[in-house]
PDB file with SEQRES, HELIX, SHEET and CRYST1 records, atoms N, CA, C and O in Angstrom:
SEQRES   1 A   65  UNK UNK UNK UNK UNK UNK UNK UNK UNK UNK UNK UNK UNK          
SEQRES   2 A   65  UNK UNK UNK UNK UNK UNK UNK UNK UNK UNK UNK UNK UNK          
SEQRES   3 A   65  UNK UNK UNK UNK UNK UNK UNK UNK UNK UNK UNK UNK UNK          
SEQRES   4 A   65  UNK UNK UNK UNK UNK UNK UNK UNK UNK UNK UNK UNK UNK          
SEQRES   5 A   65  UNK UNK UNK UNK UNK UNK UNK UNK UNK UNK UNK UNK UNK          
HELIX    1 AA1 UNK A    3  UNK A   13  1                                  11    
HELIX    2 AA2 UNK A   14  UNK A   18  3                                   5    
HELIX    3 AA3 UNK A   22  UNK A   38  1                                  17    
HELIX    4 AA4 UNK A   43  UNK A   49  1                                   7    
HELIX    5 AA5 UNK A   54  UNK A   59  1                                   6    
CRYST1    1.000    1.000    1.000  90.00  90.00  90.00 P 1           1          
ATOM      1  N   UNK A   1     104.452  38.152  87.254  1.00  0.00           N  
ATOM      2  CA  UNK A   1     105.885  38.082  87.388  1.00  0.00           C  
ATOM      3  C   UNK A   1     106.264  36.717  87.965  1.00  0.00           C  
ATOM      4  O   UNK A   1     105.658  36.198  88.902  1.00  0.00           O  
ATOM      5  N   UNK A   2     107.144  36.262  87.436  1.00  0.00           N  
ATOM      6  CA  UNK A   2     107.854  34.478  87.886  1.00  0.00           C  
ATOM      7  C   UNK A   2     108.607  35.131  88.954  1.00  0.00           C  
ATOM      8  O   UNK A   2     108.902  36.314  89.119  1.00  0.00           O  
ATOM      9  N   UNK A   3     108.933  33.698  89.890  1.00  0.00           N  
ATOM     10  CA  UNK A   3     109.658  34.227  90.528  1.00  0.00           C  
ATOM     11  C   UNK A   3     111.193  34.470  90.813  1.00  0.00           C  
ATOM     12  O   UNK A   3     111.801  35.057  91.709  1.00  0.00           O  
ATOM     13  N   UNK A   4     111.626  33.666  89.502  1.00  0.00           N  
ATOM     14  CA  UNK A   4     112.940  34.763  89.423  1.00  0.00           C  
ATOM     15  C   UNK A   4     113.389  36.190  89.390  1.00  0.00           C  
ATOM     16  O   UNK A   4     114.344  36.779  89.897  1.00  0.00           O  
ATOM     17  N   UNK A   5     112.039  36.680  88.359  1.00  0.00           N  
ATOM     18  CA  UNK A   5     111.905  38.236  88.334  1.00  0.00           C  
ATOM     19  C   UNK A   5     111.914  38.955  89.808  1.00  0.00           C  
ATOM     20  O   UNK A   5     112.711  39.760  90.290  1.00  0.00           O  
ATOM     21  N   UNK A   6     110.691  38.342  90.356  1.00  0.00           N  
ATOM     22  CA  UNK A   6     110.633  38.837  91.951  1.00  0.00           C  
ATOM     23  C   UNK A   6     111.865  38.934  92.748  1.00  0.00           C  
ATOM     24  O   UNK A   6     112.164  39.659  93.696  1.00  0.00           O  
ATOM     25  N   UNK A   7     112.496  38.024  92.124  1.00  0.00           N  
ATOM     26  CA  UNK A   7     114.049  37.715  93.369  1.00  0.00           C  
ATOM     27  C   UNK A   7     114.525  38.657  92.843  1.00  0.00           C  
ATOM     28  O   UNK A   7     114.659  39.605  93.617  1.00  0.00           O  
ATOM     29  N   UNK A   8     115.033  38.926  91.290  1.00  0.00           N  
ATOM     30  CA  UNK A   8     115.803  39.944  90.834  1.00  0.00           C  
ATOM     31  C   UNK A   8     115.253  41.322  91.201  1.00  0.00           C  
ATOM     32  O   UNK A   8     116.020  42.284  91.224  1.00  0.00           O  
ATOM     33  N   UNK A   9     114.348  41.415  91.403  1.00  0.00           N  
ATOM     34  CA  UNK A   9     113.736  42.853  91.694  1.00  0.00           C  
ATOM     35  C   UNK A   9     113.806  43.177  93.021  1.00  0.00           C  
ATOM     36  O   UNK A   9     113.971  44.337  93.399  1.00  0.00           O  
ATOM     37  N   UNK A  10     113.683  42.144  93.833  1.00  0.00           N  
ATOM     38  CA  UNK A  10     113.614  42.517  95.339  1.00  0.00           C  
ATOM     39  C   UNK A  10     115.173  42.860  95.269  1.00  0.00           C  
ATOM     40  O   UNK A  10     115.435  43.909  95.858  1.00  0.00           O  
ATOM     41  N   UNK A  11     116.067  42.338  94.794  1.00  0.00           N  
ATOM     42  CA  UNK A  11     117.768  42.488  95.219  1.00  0.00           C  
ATOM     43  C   UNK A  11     117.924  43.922  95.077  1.00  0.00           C  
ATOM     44  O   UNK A  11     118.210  44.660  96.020  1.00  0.00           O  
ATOM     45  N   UNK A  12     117.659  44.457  93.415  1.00  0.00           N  
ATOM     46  CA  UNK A  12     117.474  45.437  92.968  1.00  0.00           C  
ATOM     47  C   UNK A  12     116.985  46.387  94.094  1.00  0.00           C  
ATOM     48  O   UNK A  12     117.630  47.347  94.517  1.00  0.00           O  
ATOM     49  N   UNK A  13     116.141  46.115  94.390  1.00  0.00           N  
ATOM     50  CA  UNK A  13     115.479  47.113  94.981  1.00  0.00           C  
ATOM     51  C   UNK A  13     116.633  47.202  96.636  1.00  0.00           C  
ATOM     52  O   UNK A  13     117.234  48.203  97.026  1.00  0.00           O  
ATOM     53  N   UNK A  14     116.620  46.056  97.184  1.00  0.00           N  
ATOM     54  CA  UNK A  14     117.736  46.563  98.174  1.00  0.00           C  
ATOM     55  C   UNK A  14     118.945  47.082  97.792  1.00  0.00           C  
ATOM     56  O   UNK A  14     119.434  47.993  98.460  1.00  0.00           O  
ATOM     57  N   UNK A  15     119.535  46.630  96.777  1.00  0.00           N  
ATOM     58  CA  UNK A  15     121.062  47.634  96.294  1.00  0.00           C  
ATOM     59  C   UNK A  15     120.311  49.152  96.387  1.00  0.00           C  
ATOM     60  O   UNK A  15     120.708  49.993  97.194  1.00  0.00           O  
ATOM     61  N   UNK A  16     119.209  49.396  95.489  1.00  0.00           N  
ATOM     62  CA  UNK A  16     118.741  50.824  95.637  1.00  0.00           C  
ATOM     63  C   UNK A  16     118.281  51.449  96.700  1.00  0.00           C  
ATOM     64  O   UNK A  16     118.263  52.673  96.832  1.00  0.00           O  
ATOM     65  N   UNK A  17     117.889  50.631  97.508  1.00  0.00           N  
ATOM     66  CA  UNK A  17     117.508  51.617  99.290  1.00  0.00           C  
ATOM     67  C   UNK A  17     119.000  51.390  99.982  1.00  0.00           C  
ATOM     68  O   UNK A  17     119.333  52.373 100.644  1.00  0.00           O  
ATOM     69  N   UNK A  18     119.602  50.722  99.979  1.00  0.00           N  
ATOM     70  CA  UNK A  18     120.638  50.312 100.862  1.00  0.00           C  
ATOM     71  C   UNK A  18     121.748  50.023 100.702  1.00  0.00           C  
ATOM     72  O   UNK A  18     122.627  50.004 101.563  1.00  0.00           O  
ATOM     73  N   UNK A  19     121.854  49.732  99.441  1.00  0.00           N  
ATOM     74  CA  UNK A  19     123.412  49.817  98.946  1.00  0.00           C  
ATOM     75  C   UNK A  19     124.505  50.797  99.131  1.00  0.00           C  
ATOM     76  O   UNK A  19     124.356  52.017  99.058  1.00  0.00           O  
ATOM     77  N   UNK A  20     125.814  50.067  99.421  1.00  0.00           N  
ATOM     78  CA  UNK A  20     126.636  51.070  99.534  1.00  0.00           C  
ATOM     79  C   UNK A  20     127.233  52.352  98.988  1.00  0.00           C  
ATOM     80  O   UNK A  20     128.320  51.894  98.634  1.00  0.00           O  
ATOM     81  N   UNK A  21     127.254  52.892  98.855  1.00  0.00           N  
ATOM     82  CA  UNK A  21     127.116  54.238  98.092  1.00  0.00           C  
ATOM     83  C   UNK A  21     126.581  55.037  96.904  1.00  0.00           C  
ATOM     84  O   UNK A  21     125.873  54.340  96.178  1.00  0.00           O  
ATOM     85  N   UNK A  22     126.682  55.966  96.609  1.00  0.00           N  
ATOM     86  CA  UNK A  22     125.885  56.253  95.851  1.00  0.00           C  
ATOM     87  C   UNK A  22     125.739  55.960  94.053  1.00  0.00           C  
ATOM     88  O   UNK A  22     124.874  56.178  93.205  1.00  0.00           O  
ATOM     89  N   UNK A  23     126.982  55.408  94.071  1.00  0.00           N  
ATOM     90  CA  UNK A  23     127.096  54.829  92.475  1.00  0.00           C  
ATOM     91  C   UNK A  23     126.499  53.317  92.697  1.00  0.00           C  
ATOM     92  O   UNK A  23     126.449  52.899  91.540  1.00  0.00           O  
ATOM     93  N   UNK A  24     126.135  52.521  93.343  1.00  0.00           N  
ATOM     94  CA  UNK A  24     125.457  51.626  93.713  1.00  0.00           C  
ATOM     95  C   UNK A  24     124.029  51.721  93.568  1.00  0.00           C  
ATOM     96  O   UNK A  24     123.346  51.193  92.690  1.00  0.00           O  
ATOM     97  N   UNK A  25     123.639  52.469  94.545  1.00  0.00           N  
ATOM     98  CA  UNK A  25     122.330  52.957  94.356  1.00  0.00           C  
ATOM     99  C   UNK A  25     122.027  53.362  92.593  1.00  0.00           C  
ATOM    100  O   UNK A  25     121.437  52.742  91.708  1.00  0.00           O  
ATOM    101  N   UNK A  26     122.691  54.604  92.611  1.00  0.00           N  
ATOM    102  CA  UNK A  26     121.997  54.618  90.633  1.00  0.00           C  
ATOM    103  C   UNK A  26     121.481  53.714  89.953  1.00  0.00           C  
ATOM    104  O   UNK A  26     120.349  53.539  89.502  1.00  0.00           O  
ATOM    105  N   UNK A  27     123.096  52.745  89.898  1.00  0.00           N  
ATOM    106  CA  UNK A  27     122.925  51.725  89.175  1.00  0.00           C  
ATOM    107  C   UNK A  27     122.121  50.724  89.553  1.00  0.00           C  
ATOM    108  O   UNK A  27     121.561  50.375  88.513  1.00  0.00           O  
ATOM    109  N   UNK A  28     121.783  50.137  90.332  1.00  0.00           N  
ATOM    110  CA  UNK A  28     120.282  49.470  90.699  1.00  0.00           C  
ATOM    111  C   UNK A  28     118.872  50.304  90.471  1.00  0.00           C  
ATOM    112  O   UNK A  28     117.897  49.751  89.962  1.00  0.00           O  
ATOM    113  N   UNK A  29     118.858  51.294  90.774  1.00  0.00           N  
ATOM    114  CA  UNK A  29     117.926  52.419  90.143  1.00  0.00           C  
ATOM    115  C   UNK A  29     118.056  52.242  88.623  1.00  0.00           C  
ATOM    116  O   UNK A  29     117.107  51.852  87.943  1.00  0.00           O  
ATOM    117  N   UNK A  30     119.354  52.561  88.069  1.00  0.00           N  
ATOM    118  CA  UNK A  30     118.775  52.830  86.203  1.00  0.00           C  
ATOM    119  C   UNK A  30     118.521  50.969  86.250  1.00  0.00           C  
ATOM    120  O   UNK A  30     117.848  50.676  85.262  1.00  0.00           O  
ATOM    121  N   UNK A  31     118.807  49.911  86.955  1.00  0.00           N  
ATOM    122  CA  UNK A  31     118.605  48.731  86.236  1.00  0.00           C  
ATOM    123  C   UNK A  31     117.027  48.408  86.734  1.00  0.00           C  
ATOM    124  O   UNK A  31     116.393  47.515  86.173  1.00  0.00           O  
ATOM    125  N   UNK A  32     116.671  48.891  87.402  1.00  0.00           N  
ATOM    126  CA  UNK A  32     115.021  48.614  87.880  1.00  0.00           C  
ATOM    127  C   UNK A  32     114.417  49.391  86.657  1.00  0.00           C  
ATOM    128  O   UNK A  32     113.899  48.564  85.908  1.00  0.00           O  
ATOM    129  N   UNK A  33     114.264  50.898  86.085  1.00  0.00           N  
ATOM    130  CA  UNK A  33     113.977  51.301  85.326  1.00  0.00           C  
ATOM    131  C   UNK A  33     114.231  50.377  83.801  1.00  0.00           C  
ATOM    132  O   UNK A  33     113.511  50.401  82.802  1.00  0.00           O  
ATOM    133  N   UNK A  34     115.208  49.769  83.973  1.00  0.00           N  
ATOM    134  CA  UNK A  34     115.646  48.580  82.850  1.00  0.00           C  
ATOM    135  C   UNK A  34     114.351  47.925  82.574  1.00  0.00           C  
ATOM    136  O   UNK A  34     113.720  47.990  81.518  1.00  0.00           O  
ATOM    137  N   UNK A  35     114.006  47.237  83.730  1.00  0.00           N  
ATOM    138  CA  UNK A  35     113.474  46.466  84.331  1.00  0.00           C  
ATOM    139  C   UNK A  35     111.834  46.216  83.962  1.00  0.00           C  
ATOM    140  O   UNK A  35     111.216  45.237  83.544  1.00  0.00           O  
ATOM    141  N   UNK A  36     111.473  47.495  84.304  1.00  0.00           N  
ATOM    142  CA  UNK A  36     110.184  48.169  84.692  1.00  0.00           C  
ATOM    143  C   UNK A  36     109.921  48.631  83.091  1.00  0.00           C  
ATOM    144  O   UNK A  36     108.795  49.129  83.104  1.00  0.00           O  
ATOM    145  N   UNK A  37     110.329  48.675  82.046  1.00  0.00           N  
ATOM    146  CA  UNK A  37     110.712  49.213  80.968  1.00  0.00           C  
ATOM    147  C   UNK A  37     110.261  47.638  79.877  1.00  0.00           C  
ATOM    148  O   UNK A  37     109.356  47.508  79.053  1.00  0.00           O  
ATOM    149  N   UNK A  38     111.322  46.657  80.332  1.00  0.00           N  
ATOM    150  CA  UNK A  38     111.276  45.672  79.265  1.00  0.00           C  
ATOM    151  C   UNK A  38     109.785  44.598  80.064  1.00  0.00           C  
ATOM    152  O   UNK A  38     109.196  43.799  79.337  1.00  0.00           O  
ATOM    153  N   UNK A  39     109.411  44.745  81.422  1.00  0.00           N  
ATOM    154  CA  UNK A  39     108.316  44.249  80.986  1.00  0.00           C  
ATOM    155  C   UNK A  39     107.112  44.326  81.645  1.00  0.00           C  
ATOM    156  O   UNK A  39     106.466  43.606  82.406  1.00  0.00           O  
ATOM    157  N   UNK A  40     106.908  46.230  80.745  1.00  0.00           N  
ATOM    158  CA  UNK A  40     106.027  47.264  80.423  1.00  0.00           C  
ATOM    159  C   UNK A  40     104.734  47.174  82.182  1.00  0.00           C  
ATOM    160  O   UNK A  40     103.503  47.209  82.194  1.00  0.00           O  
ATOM    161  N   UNK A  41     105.139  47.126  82.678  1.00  0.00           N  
ATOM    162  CA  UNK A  41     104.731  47.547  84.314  1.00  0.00           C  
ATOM    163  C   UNK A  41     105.356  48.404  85.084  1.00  0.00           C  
ATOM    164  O   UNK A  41     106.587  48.423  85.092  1.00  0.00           O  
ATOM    165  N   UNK A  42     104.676  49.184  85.797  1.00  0.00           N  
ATOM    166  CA  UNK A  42     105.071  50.392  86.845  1.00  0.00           C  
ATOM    167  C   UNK A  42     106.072  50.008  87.830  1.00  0.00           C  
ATOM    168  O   UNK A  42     106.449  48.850  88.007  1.00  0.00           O  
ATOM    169  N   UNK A  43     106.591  51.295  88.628  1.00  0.00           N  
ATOM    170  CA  UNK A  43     107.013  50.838  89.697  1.00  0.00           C  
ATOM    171  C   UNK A  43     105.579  50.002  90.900  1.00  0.00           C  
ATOM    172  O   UNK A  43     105.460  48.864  91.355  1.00  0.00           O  
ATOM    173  N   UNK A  44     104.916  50.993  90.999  1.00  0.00           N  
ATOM    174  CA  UNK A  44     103.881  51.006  92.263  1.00  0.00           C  
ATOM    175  C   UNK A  44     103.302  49.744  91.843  1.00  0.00           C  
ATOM    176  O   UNK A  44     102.991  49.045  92.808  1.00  0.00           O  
ATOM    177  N   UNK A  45     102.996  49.096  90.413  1.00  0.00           N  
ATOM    178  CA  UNK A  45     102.418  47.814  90.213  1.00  0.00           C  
ATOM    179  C   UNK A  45     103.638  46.884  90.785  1.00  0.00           C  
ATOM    180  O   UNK A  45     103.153  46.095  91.596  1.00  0.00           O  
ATOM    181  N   UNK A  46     104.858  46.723  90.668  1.00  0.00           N  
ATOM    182  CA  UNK A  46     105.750  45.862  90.769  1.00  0.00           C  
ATOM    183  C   UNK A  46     106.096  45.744  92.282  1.00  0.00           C  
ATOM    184  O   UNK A  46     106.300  44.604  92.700  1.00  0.00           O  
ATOM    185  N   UNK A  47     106.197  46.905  93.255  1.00  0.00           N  
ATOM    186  CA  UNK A  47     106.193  46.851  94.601  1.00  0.00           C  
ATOM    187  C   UNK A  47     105.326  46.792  95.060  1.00  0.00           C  
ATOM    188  O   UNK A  47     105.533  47.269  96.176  1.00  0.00           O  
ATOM    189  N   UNK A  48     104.105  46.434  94.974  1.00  0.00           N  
ATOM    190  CA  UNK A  48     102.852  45.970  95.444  1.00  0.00           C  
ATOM    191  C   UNK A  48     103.074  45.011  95.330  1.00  0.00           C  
ATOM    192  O   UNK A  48     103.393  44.286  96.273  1.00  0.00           O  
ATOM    193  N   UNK A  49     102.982  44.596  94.008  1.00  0.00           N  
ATOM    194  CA  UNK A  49     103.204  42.647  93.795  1.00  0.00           C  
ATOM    195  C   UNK A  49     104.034  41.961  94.893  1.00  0.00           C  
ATOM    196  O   UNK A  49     103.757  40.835  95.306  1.00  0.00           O  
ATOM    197  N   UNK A  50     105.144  42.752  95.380  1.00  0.00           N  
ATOM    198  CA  UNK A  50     105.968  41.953  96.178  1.00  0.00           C  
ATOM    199  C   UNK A  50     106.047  42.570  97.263  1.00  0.00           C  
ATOM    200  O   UNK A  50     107.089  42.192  97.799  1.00  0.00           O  
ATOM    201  N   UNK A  51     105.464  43.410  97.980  1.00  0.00           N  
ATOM    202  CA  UNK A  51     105.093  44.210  98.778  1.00  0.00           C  
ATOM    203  C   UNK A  51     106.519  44.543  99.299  1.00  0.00           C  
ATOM    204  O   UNK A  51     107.305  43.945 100.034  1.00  0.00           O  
ATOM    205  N   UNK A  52     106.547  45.603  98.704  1.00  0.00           N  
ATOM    206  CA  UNK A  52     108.239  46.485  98.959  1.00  0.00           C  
ATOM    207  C   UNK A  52     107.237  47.652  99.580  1.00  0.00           C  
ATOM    208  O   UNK A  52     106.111  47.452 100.037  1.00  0.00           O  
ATOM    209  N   UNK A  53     107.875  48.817  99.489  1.00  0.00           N  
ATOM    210  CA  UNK A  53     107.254  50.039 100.232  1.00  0.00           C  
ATOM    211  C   UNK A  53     107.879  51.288  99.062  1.00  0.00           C  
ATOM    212  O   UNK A  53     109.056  51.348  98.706  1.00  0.00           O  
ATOM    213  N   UNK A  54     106.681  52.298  98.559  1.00  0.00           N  
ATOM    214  CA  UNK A  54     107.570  52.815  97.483  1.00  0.00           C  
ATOM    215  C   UNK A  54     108.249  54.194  98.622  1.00  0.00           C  
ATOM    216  O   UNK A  54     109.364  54.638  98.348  1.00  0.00           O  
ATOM    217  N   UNK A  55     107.686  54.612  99.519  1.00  0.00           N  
ATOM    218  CA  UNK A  55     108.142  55.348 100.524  1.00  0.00           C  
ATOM    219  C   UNK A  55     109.691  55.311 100.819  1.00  0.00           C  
ATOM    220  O   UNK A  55     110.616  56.123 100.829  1.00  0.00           O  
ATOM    221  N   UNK A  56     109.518  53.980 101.053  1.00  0.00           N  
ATOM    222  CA  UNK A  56     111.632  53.288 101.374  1.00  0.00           C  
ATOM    223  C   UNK A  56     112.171  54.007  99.931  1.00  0.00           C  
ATOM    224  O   UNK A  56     112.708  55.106 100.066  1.00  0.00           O  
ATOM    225  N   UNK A  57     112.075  53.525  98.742  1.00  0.00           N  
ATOM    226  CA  UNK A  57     112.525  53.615  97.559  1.00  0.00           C  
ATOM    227  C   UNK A  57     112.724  55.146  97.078  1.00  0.00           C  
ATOM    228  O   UNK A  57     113.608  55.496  96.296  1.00  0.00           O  
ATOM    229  N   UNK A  58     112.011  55.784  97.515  1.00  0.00           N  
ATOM    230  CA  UNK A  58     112.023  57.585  96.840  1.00  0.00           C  
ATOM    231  C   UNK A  58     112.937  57.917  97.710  1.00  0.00           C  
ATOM    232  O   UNK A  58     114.061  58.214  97.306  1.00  0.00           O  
ATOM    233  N   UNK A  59     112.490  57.934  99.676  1.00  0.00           N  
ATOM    234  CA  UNK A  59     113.228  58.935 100.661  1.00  0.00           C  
ATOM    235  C   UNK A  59     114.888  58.125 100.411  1.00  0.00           C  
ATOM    236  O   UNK A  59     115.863  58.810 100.719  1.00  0.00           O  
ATOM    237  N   UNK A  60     115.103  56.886  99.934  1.00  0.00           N  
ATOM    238  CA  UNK A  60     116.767  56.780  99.880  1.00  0.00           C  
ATOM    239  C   UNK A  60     117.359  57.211  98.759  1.00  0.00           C  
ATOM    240  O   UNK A  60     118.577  57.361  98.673  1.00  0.00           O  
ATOM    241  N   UNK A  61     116.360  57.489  97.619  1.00  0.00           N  
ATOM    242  CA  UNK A  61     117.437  57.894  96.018  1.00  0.00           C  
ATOM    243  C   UNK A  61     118.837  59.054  96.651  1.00  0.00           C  
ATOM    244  O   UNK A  61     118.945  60.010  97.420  1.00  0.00           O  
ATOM    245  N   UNK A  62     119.422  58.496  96.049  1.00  0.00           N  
ATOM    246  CA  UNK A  62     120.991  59.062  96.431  1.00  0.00           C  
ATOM    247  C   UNK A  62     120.798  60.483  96.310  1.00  0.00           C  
ATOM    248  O   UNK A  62     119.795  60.790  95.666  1.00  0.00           O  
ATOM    249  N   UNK A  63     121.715  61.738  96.904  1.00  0.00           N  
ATOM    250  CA  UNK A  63     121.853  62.880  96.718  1.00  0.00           C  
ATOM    251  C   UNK A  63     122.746  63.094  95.242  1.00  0.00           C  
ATOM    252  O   UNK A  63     122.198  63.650  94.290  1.00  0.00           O  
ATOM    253  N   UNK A  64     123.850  62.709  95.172  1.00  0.00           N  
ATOM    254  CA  UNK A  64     125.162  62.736  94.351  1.00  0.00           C  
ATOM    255  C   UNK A  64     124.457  61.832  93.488  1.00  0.00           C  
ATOM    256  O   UNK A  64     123.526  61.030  93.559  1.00  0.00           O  
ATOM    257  N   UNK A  65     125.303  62.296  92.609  1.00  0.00           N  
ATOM    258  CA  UNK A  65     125.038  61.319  91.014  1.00  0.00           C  
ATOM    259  C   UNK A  65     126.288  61.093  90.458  1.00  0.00           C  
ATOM    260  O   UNK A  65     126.391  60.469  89.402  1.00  0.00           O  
TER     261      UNK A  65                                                      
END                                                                             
């Protein structure tokens, strides 16, 4: 991964633990799945690479949709 990707993914990934509400969160969620999709690597491979925590990432997925 370059490191633009990394930057875009780390952001991603904070809108999705920490972003303000819960239509925030999704949508950084469905755009990581975007993400993780177009270039064909996991989550757990991609937060390793940049050492995120997948723990943070599951216990915040929003309640509401």
């Amino acid at each position: 991964m370059h490191a633009l990707e990394r930057d875009y993914f780390c952001k991603l990934y904070q809108q999705a633990c920490h972003g303000a509400g819960a239509e925030t969160r999704w949508e950084a969620r469905h755009l990581i799945q975007k993400f993780l999709a177009q270039n064909d690597i996991t989550l757990r491979e991609v937060l390793e690479s940049v050492g995120l925590d997948m723990n943070n990432y599951l216990a915040s997925r929003p309640i509401s949709s």
